[in-house]
C-alpha positions in Angstrom: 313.8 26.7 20.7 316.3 29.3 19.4 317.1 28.6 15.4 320.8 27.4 15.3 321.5 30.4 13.4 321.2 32.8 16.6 323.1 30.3 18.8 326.2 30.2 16.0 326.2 34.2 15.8 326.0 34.5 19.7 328.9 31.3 19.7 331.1 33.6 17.0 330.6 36.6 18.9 332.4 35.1 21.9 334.6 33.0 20.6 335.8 36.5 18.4 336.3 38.3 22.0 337.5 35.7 23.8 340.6 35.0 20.6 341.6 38.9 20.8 341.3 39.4 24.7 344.6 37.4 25.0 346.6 39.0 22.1 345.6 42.3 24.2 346.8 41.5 27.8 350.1 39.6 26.0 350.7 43.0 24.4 350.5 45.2 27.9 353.0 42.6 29.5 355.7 42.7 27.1 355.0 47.0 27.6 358.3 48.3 30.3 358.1 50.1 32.7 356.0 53.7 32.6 358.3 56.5 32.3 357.6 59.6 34.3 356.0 61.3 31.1 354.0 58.5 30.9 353.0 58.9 34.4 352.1 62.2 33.5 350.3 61.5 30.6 348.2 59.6 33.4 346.7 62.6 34.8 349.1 63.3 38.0 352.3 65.0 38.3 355.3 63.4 38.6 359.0 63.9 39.6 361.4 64.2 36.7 364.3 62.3 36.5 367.6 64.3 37.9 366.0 65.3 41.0 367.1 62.9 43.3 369.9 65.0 45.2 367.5 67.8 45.3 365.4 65.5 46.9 367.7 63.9 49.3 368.9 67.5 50.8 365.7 68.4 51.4 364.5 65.5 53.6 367.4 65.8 55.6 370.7 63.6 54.3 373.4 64.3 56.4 371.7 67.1 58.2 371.5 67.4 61.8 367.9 65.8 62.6 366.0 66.1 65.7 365.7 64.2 68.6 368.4 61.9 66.8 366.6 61.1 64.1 368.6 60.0 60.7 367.8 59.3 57.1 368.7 55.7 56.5 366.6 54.9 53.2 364.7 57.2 50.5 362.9 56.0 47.2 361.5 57.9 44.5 358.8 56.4 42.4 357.4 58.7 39.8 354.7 60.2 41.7 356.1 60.2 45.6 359.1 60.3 47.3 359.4 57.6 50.7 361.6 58.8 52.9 362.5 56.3 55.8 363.9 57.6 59.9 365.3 55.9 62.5 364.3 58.3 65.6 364.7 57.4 69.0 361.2 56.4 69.6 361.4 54.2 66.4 361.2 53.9 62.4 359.3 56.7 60.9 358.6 56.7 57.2 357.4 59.5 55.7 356.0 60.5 51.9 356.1 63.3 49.8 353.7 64.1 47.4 352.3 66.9 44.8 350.1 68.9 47.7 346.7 68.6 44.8 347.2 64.8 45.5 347.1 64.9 49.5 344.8 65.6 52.2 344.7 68.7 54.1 345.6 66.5 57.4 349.1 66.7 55.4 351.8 69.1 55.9 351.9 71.5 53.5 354.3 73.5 51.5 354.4 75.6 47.8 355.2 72.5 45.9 355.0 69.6 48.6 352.9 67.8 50.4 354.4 66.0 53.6 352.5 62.9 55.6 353.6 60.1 57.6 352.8 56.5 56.7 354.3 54.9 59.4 355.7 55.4 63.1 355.4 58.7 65.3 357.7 61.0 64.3 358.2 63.6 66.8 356.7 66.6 66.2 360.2 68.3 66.1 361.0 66.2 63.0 357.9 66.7 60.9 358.8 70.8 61.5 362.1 70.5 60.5 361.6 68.2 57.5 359.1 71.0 56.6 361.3 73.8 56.7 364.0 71.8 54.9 361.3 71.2 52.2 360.8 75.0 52.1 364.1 76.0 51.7 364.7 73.8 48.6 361.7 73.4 46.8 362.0 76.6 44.6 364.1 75.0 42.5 362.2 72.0 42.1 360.0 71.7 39.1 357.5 68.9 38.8 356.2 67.3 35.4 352.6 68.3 35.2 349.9 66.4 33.0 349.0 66.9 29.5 345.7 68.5 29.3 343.4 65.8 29.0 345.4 63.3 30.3 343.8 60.2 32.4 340.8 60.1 30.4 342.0 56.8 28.5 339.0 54.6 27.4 339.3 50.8 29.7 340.5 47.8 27.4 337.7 45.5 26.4 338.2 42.5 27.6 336.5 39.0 27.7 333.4 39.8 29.8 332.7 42.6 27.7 333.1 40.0 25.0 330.8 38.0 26.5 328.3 40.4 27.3 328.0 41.7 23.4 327.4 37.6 22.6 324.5 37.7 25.2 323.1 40.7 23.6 323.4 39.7 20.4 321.9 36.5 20.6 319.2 38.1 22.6 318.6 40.1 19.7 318.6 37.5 17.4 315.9 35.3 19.0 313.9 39.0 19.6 313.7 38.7 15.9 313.4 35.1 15.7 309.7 35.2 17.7 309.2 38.2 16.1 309.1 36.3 12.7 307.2 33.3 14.0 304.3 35.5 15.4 304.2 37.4 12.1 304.3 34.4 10.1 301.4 32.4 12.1 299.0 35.7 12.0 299.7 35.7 8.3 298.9 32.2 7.9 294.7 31.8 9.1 294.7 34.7 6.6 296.3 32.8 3.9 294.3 29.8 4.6 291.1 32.4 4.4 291.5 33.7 1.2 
């Protein structure tokens, strides 16, 4: 049987982890919103704040659309652009994206990266969405990463907790048959002498 030392270290050890996991996860909820820098500092380029009419020229608001297609909703959020259609055939909703973030299945540009994400738009659309991109994108300037950025080391939380406790009262009883071996070879040699 483990000495009750071991099992209060490995108890304190948990209990220590366990207190501190809380105050942790309190402190990221109380934390607003990422800003785009933030998003940046993330490791992926975002869209600055100020681009939005940019934006909304070059997918197409109040332009002259193919097969009567119409922009009836668009949402920036940091990192892409959702552009939503009503075409003929249907709601189409497309996103745009930094191109090192899409696949090559998405149509691409200098700057931008288009792809659908619902509906079938027709392929008159997606060209002239593209060529709309084209003609406005050189002034567009996205907010690149920090070098280094993403690389942030994962919160430790209770199961890591935990997991230290297990090791450490593993450790602990390691040492505690360790002891008890030593001590009982020591003693016929005691008793010897």
């Amino acid at each position: 049987m483990l000495p009750l030392r071991c099992v209060l270290l490995a108890r304190r050890a948990v209990l220590v982890g366990a207190l501190l996991y809380p105050l942790r996860v309190d402190a990221q909820s109380d934390a607003a919103a990422p800003t785009p820098n933030e998003f940046a500092d993330l490791g992926e380029p975002a869209i600055p704040p100020g681009q939005e009419a940019l934006l909304a020229t070059m997918l197409g608001k109040g332009a002259a659309l193919p097969e009567e297609c119409k922009l009836t909703a668009g949402d920036v959020q940091h990192t892409i652009v959702k552009a939503t259609y009503q075409c003929a055939g249907g709601e189409v909703v497309f996103e745009l994206i930094h191109p090192s973030q899409a696949s090559a299945s998405a149509a691409h540009t200098e700057r931008f990266a288009l792809r659908v994400l619902s509906g079938s738009p027709p392929a008159a659309l997606r060209e002239a969405l593209t060529a709309l991109i084209r003609a406005g994108e050189s002034t567009f300037v996205w907010q690149m990463p920090a070098p280094g950025a993403g690389r942030r080391q994962p919160p430790v939380g209770l199961a890591a907790a935990a997991l230290a406790g297990a090791v450490l009262a593993g450790v602990a009883a390691r040492a505690w048959l360790w002891r008890r071996r030593r001590a009982r070879a020591a003693a016929p040699a005691a008793r010897g002498a």
